[in-house]
Every structure is written in C-alpha cells, then in structure tokens.
GUKOLRO-7304 format. One record per residue (C-alpha): residue number from 1; x, y, z. Coordinates in steps of 0.02 Angstrom, whole numbers. Layout:
N
@seq=NUM&xx=X&yy=Y&zz=Z .
...
This chain:
375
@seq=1&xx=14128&yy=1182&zz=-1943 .
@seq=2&xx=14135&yy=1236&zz=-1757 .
@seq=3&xx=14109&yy=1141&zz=-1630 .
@seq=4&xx=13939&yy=1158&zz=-1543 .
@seq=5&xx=13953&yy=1250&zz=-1385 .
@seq=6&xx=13815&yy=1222&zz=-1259 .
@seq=7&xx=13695&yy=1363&zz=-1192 .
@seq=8&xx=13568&yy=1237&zz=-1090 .
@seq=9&xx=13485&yy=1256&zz=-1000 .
@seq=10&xx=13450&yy=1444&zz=-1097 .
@seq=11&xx=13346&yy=1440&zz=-1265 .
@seq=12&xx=13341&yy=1622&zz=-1305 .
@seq=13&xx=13454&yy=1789&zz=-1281 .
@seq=14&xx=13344&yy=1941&zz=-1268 .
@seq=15&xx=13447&yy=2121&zz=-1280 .
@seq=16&xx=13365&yy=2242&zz=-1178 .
@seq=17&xx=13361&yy=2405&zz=-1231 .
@seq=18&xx=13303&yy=2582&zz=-1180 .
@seq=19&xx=13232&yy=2631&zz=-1369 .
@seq=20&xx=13233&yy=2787&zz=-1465 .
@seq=21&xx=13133&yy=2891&zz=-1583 .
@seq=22&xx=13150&yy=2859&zz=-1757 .
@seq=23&xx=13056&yy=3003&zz=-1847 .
@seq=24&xx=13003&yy=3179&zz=-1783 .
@seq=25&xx=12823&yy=3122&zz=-1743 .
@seq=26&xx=12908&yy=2979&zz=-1629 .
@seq=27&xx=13003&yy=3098&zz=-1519 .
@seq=28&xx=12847&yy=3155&zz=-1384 .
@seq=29&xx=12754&yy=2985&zz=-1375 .
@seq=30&xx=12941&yy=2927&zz=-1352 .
@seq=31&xx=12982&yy=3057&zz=-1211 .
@seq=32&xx=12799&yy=3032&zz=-1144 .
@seq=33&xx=12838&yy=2840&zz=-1117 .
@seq=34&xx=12987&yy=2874&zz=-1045 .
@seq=35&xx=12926&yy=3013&zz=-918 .
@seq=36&xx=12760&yy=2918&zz=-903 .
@seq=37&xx=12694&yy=2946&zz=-724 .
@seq=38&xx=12798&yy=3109&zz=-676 .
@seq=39&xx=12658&yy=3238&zz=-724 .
@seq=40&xx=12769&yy=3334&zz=-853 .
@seq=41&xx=12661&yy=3444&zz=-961 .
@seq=42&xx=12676&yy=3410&zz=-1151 .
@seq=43&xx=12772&yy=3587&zz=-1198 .
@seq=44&xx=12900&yy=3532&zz=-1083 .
@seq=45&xx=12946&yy=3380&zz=-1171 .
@seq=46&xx=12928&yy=3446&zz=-1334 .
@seq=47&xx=13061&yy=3570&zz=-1253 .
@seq=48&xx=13180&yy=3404&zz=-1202 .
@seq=49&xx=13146&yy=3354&zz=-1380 .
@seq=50&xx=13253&yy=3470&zz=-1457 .
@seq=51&xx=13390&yy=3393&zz=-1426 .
@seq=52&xx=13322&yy=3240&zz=-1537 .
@seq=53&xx=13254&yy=3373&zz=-1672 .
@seq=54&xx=13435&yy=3435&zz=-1702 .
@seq=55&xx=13455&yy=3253&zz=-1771 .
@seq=56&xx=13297&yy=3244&zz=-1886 .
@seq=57&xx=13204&yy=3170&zz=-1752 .
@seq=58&xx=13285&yy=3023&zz=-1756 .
@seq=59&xx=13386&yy=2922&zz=-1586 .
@seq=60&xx=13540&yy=2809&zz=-1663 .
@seq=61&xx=13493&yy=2687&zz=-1527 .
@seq=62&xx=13398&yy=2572&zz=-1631 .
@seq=63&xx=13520&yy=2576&zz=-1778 .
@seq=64&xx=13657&yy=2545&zz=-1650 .
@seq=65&xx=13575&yy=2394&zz=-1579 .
@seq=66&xx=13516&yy=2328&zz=-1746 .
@seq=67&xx=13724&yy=2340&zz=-1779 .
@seq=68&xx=13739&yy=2213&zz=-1602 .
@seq=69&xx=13623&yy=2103&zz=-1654 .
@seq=70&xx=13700&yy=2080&zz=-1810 .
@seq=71&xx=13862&yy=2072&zz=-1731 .
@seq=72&xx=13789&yy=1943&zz=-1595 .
@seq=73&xx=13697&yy=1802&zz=-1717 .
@seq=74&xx=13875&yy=1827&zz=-1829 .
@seq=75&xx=13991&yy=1792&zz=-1682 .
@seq=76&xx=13873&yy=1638&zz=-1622 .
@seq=77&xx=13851&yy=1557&zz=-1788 .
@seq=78&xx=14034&yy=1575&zz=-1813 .
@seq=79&xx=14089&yy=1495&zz=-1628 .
@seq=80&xx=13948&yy=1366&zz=-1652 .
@seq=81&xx=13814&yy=1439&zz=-1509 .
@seq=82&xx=13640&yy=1401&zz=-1568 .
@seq=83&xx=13557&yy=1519&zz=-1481 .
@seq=84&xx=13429&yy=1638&zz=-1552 .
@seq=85&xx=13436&yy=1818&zz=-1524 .
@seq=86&xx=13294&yy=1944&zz=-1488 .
@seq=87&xx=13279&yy=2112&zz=-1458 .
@seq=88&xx=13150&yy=2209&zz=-1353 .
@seq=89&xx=13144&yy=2400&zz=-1289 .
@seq=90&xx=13092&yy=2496&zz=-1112 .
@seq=91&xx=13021&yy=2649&zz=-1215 .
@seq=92&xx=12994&yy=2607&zz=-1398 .
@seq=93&xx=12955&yy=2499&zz=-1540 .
@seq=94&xx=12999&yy=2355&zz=-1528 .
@seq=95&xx=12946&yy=2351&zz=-1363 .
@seq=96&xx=12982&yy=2220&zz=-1222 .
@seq=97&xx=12832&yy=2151&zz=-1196 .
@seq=98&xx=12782&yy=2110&zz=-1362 .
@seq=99&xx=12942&yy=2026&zz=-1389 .
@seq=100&xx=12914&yy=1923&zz=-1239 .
@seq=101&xx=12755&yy=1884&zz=-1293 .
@seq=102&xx=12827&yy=1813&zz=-1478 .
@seq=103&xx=12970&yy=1737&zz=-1385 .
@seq=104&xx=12829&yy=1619&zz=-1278 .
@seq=105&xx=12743&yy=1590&zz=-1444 .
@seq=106&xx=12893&yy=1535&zz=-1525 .
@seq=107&xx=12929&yy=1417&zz=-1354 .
@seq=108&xx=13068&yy=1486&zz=-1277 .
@seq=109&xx=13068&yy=1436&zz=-1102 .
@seq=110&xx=13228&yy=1463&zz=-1029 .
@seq=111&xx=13286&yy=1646&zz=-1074 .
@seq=112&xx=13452&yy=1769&zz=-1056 .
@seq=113&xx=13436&yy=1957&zz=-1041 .
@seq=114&xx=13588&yy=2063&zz=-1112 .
@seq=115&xx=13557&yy=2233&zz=-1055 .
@seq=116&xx=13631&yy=2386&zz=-1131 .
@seq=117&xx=13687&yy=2458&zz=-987 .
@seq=118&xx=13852&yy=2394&zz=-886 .
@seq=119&xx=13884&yy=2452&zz=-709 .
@seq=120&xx=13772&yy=2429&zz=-567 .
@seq=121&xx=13630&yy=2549&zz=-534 .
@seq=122&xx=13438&yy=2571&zz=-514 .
@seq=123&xx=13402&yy=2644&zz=-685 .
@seq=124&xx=13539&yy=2522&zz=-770 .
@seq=125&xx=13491&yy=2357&zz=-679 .
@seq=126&xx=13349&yy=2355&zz=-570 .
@seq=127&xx=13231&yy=2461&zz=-666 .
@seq=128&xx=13261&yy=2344&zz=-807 .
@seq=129&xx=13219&yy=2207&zz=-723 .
@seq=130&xx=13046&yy=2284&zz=-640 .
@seq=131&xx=13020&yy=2320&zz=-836 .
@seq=132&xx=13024&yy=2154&zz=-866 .
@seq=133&xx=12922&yy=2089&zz=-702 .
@seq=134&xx=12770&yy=2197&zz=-795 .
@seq=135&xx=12811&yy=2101&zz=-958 .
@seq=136&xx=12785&yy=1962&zz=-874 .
@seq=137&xx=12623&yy=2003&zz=-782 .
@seq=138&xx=12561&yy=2067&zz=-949 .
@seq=139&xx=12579&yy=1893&zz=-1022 .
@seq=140&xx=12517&yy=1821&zz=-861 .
@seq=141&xx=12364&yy=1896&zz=-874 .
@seq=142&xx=12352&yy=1823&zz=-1065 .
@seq=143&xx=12363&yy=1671&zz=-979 .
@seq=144&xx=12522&yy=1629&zz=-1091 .
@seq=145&xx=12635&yy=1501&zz=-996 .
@seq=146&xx=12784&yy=1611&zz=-939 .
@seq=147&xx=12954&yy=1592&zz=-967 .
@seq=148&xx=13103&yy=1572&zz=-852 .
@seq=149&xx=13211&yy=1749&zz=-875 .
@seq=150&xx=13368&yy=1778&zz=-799 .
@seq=151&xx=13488&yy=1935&zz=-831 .
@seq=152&xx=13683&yy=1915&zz=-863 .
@seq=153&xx=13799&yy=2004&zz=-729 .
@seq=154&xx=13868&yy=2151&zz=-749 .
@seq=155&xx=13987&yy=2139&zz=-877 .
@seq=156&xx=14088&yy=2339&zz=-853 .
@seq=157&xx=14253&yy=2234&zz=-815 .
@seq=158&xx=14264&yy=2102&zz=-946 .
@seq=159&xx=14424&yy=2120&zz=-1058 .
@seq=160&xx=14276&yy=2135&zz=-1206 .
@seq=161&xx=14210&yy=2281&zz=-1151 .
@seq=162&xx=14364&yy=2371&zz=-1081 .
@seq=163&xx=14498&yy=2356&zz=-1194 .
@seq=164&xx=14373&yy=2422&zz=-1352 .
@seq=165&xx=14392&yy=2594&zz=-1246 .
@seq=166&xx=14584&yy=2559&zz=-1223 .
@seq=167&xx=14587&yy=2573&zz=-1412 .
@seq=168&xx=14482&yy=2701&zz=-1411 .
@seq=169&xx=14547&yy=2822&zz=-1323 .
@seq=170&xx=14750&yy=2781&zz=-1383 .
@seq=171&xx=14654&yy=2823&zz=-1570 .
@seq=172&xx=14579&yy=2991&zz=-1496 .
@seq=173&xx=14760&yy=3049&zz=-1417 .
@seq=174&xx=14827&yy=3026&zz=-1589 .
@seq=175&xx=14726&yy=3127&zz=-1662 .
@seq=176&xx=14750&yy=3273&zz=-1547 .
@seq=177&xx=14904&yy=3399&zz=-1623 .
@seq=178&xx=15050&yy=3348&zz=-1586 .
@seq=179&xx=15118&yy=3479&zz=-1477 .
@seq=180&xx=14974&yy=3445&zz=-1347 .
@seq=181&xx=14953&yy=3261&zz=-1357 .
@seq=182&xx=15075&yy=3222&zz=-1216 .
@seq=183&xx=14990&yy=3325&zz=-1110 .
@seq=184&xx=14815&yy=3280&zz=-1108 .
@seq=185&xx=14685&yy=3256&zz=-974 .
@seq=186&xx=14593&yy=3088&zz=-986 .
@seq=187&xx=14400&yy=3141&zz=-936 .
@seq=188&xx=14290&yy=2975&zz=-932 .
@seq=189&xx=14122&yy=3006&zz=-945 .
@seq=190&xx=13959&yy=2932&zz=-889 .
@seq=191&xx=13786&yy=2962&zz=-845 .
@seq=192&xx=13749&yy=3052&zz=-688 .
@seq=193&xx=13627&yy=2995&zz=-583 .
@seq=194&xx=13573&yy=3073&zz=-414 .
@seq=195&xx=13690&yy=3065&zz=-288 .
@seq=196&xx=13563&yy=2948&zz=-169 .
@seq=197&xx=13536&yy=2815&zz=-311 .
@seq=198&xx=13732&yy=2822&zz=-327 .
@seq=199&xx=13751&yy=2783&zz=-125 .
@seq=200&xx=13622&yy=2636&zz=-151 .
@seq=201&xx=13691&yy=2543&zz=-289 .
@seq=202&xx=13751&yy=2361&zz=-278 .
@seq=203&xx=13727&yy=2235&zz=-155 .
@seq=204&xx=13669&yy=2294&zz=7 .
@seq=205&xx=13870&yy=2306&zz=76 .
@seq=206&xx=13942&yy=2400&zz=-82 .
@seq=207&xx=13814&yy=2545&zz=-3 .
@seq=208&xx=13880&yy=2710&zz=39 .
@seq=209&xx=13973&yy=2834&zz=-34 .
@seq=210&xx=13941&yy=2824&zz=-214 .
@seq=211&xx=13916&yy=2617&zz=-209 .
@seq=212&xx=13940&yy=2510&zz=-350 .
@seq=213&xx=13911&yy=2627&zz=-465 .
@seq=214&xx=14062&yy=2755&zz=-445 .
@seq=215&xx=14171&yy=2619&zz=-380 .
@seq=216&xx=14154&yy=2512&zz=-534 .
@seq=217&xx=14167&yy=2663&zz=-676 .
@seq=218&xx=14317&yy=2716&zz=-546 .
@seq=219&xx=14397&yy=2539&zz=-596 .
@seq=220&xx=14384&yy=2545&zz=-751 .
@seq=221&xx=14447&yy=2714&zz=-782 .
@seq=222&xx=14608&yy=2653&zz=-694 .
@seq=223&xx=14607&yy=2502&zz=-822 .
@seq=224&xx=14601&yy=2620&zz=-956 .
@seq=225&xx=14706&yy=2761&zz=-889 .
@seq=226&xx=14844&yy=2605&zz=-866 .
@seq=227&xx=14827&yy=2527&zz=-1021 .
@seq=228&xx=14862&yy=2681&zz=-1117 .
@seq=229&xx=15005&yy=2724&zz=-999 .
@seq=230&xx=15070&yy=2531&zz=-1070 .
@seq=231&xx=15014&yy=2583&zz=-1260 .
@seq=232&xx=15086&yy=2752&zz=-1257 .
@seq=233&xx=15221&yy=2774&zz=-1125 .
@seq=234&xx=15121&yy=2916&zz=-1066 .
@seq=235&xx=15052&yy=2926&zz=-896 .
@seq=236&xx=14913&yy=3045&zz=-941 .
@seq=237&xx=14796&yy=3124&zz=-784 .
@seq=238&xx=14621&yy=3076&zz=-786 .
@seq=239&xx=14464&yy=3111&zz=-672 .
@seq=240&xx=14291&yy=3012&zz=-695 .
@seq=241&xx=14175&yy=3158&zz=-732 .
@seq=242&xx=13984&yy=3144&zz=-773 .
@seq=243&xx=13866&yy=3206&zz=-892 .
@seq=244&xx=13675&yy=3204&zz=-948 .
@seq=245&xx=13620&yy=3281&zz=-770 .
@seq=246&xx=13411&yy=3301&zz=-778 .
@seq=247&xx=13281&yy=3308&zz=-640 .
@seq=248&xx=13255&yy=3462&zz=-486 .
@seq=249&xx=13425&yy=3588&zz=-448 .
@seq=250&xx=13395&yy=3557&zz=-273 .
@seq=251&xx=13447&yy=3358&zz=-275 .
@seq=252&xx=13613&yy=3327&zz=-280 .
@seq=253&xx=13676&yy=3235&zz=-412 .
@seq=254&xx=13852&yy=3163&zz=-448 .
@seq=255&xx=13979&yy=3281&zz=-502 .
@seq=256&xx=14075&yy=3359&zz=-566 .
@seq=257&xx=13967&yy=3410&zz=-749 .
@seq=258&xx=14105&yy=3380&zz=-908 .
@seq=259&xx=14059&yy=3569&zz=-950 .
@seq=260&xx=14120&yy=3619&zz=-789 .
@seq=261&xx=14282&yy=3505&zz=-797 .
@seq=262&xx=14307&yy=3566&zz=-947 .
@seq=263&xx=14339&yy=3731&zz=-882 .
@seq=264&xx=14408&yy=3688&zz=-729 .
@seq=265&xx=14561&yy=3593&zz=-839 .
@seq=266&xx=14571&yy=3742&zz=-975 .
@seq=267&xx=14599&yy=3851&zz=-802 .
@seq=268&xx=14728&yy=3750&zz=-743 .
@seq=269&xx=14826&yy=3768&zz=-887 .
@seq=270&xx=14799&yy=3567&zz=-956 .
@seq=271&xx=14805&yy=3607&zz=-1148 .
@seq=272&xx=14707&yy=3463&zz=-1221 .
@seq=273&xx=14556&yy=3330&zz=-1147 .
@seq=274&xx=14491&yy=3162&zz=-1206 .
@seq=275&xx=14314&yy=3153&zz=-1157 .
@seq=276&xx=14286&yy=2949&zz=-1162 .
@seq=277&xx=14116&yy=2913&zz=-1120 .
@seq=278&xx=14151&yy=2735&zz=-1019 .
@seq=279&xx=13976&yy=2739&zz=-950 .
@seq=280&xx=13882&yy=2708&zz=-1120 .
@seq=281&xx=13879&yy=2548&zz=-1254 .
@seq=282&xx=13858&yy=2659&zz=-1382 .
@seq=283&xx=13851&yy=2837&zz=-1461 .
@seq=284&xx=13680&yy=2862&zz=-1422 .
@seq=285&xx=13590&yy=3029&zz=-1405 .
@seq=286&xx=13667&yy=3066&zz=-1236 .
@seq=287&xx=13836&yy=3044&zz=-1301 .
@seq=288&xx=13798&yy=3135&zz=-1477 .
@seq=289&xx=13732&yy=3282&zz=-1376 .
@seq=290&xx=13806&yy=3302&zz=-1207 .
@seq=291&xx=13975&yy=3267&zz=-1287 .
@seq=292&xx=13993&yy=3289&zz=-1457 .
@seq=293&xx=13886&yy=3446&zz=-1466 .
@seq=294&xx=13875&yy=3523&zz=-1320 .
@seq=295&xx=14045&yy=3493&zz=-1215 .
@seq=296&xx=14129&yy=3496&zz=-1370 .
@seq=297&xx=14056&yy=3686&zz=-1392 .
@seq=298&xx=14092&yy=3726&zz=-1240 .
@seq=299&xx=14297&yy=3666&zz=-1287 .
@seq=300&xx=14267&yy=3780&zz=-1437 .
@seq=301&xx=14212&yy=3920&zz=-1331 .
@seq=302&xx=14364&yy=3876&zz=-1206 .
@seq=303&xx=14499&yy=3856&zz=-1348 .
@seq=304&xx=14516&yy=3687&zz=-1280 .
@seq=305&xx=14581&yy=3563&zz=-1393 .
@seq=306&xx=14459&yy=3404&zz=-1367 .
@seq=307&xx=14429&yy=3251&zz=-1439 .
@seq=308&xx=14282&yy=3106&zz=-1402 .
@seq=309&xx=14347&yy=2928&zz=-1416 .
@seq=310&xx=14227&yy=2784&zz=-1465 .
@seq=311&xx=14089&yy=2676&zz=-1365 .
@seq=312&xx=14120&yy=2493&zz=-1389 .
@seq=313&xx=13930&yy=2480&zz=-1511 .
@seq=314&xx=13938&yy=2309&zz=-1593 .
@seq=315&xx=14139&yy=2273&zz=-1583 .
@seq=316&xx=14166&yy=2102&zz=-1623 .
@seq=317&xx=14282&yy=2076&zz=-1450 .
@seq=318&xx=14111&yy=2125&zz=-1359 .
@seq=319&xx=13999&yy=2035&zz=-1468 .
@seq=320&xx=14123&yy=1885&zz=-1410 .
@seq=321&xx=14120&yy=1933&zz=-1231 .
@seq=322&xx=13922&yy=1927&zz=-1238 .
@seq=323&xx=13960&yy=1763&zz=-1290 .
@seq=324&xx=14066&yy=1714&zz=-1140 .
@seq=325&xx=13949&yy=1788&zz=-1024 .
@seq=326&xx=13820&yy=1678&zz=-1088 .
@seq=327&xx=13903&yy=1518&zz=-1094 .
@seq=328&xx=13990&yy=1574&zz=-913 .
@seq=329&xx=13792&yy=1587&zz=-830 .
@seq=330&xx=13752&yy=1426&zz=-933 .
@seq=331&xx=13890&yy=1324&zz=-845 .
@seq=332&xx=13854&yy=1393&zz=-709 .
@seq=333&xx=13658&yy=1353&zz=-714 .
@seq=334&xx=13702&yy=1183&zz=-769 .
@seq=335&xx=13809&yy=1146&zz=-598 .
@seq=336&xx=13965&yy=1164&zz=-662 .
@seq=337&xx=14148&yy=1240&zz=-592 .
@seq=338&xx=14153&yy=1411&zz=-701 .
@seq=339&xx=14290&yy=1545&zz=-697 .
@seq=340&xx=14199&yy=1712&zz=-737 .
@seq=341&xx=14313&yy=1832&zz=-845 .
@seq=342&xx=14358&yy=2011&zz=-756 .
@seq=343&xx=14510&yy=2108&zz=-753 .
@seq=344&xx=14539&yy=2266&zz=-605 .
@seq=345&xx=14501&yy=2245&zz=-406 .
@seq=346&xx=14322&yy=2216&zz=-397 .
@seq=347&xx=14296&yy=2034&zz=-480 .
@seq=348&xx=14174&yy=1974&zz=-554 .
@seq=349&xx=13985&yy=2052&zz=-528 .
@seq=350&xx=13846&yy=1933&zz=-452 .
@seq=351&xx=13749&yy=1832&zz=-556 .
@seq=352&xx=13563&yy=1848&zz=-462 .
@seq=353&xx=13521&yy=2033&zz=-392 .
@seq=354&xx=13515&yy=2015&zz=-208 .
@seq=355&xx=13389&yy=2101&zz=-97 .
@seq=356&xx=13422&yy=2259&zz=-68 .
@seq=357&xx=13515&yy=2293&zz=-217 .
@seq=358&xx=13501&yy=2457&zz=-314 .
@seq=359&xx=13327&yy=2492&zz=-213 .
@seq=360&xx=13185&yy=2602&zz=-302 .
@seq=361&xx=13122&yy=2742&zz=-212 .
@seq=362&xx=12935&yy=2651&zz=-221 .
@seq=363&xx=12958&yy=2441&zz=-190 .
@seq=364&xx=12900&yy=2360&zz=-363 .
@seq=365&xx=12912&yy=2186&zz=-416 .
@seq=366&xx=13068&yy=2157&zz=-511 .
@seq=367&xx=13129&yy=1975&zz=-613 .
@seq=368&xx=13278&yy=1912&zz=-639 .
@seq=369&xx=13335&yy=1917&zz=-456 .
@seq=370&xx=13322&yy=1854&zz=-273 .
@seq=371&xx=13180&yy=1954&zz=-242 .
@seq=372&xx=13075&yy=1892&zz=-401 .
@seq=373&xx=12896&yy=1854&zz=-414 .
@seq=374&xx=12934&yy=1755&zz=-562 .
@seq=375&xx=13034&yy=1576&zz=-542 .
C-alpha cells in the first residue's frame, strides 16, 4: 500500500474547464453562453458553429477531460492522496456552479481549482476565477455555507507539463520524410489573444510588452526547442506563432497567424514545419480546427510538408505533476518550507493572484486571489 500523503488543509480538487458541445443541438446554446452579453445575433453564431458541425456537433473537450479525471483519481489512489476529484465547466454541462453547489452538499470546505489553461492571462486565469466568484454568489444567495476555494499556480513550467511536448514534438520530426526532417522549423502554437490583454498579463511588474503571457510560452518554447536539440542533435529554428484569432480587424492582436508563418517559412525556402500547439492541454476544437484542418490545408495548398505534435491531455507525468502542485500549495497552506517544481528562467508562478493581475476591461469580483470577496 502507499503511504498516505497529506492534502490538509484541502478536501476537494475541482478541474475547471471551459466546456463543449456534445451534439448538434448543443452547439448555439453552447456558443450563446459563451458570447453571452456581446449582442451577437443568432445567424452569426450558427456561422462560428461550423466549425463544430464539421465534427458532428460534437467539442472533444469533455471526452478529453473525462480522460484527466480518470487519469487524476488513478494517479492519487495509486500515490496514496485521498482527495476527491470534481469537475465543473465555464460554458457547459456540467457546469461550475452546480458542481459547487454538490461539492457544499457533500461538505467540502477547503477546495483546489486545477484549471485547464497554463500560462498567465485574463481569459486563462482571471476570468476563471470571476467565474467562480459568481458560483459562489449563486450559492450565497441559497444561503448554502460557502466553501474556501483557492486555484493552483500556474503550472506552464513544471517538468510534467513540458517534457510531454518534448516527446511530442521529437515523435512529430520522426515522422516527417526523411530528406526534410533535419531541416524543419519548430512553430509553437497558442491562442492569440489581443495584443492589450497580452501587455496586462501577470503581476502588475511582468506588464508591458506582451507580459506574462508571451514571456512564459517564450520559455517554454526554448525548453522545448533545447530539449529536442539534446534528443536529436538537431538544433532546429523555431518562432512562437499564434492561432485561433476572433473579435474586430481593427484591434490588434498577437501575431504572427500560423497560416501566415506558414507561408512566410515555405517562402523562405524552410522545407518542413512542426506546428506544436504549447498553449493548449489538449486537442480541443481550436487545435482540431485551426491546426489540423485549417493550417494543415493551408501546408497542402503550400506543398509544405507539416506535421502537428501532441497536447499533453491526461499523460500520466501531468496527471502526477497535478499531484505535486497540490501537495506543493498544501505544504505550503499548512506553514511549511516547500520547494515548488519549475524548470527555465522565470520560476515558479505565484500562488494567490495579486491585484492588478491580468485586469478585465470592466472590474468584477474574482476568488481565488488577493483581491477576493470570498475568504
């Protein structure tokens, strides 16, 4: 048997989640939730959902997270954490509050928050966190007894995450023909964002210039990019490149596009790209889409020899780092000396959101940081 590792003073671990639709009548009320509040008309976002109708209808978000979960309550009974897991989504079934709600009525009091989303940002940190600030006011106003919540750091840095990618994208090179593998650009992917969100993610002093955001994906490119140099003897040239662009032409948004790089690199003679999309825990809809279909269509077009190397989904070495991060802000709650895991230059993230960290353009209560309501 294991021996019993201690969570205390945490009772619960709740994985946060954006959500997805699972049938073709899902897909609208899904893209309504998410847009709720923006005014788009109905035929617009049954335009958007075409890219979810090329797949029946159906996001492999929820699937993928069913896959972490499972992964999760393995790795824990296996190590000897007893510590229930829950799961709860932004923008669909099962949705946040109402697994807050059956997490009180079970009596969890002290809770974790695993989001699904790594690197600082407002819509991959704070806006979680005001989700869950109108969880709680929802239960409030049950007059349930509310639970304690606080979120674990970022983790885009911990060997867990990072060296699933290292393996990757060596597996993606190998795949590539022979006579172009040496060659090959390295073109890590994430989600672009607009370019003032960028400049005001992080901690007040990470501001500017991209913030925490770029600087962290930037990091662990470089972690990657050297790895593979170590795996492969190849020093292959990469650029972080972005993807999933939405919203108005006229605000800028963080670039370059992968389409675009993609053509920029088949111009400048590079004869073969791995797109790895660092940004994202798993191949969701963005990733089947924006990469798989439509920048790898775009390669096709190009003549561009491409290949997409694998998110880290439920890989037991991040199921295990989930694990460490938990019993890391455990220790840590508890008053004890920890040593938080992180490879590259930027450390460890903080464990409470500061104020003034990854602002929204309209001030809303947010939990799970210095500036919560909710202690």
């Amino acid at each position: 048997m294991p021996d019993v590792l201690d969570a205390s003073p945490y009772d619960a671990l709740l994985l946060l989640s954006f959500g997805g639709p699972e049938g073709p009548d899902d897909v609208v009320p899904f893209l309504e939730n998410v847009t709720r509040g923006r005014g788009i008309p109905k035929e617009r976002l049954k335009e958007v959902g075409q890219h979810y109708f090329l797949f029946g209808g159906v996001s492999p978000i929820n699937d993928q997270n069913r896959a972490l979960l499972d992964a999760l309550r393995k790795d824990f009974a296996e190590h000897g954490l007893d510590l229930p897991v829950y799961w709860g989504n932004r923008n669909w079934a099962p949705y946040l509050t109402d697994t807050l709600r059956e997490m009180v009525r079970d009596g969890r009091r002290r809770i974790l928050v695993l989001a699904t989303s790594a690197y600082a940002s407002y819509s991959g940190c704070r806006q979680y966190r005001e989700n869950l600030a109108d969880a709680l006011a929802a239960l409030e106003a049950e007059g349930l007894e509310l639970p304690r919540i606080d979120k674990l750091r970022h983790y885009f840095n911990h060997p867990g995450f990072v060296e699933p990618m290292v393996d990757g994208v060596v597996r993606s090179l190998a795949e590539l023909p022979e006579e172009v593998r040496e060659g090959a650009h390295l073109a890590f992917c994430t989600h672009s964002i607009p370019n003032s969100a960028a400049d005001t993610s992080g901690p007040v002093e990470e501001h500017g210039d991209g913030g925490a955001y770029v600087r962290q994906h930037l990091d662990v490119a470089r972690l990657i990019a050297d790895a593979v140099r170590e795996r492969t003897g190849v020093d292959h040239p990469w650029q972080l490149v972005y993807q999933s662009r939405s919203g108005a032409p006229h605000i800028p948004w963080l670039e370059p596009d992968i389409c675009d790089h993609l053509e920029e690199r088949h111009a400048a003679g590079v004869p073969a790209v791995v797109m790895a999309p660092i940004g994202f825990v798993s191949d969701h809809m963005e990733v089947l889409y924006d990469l798989d279909t439509e920048a790898t269509a775009k390669a096709g077009e190009l003549g561009l020899p491409v290949r997409r190397s694998a998110t880290v989904g439920a890989d037991p070495r991040f199921a295990a780092a989930v694990r460490d991060l938990v019993l890391e802000r455990a220790g840590a709650e508890r008053g004890q000396e920890v040593t938080p895991c992180a490879l590259g230059t930027l450390g460890a993230s903080h464990n409470l959101c500061p104020v003034g960290c990854c602002p929204a353009r309209a001030p809303r209560p947010a939990a799970a940081g210095a500036d919560s309501p909710y202690v």
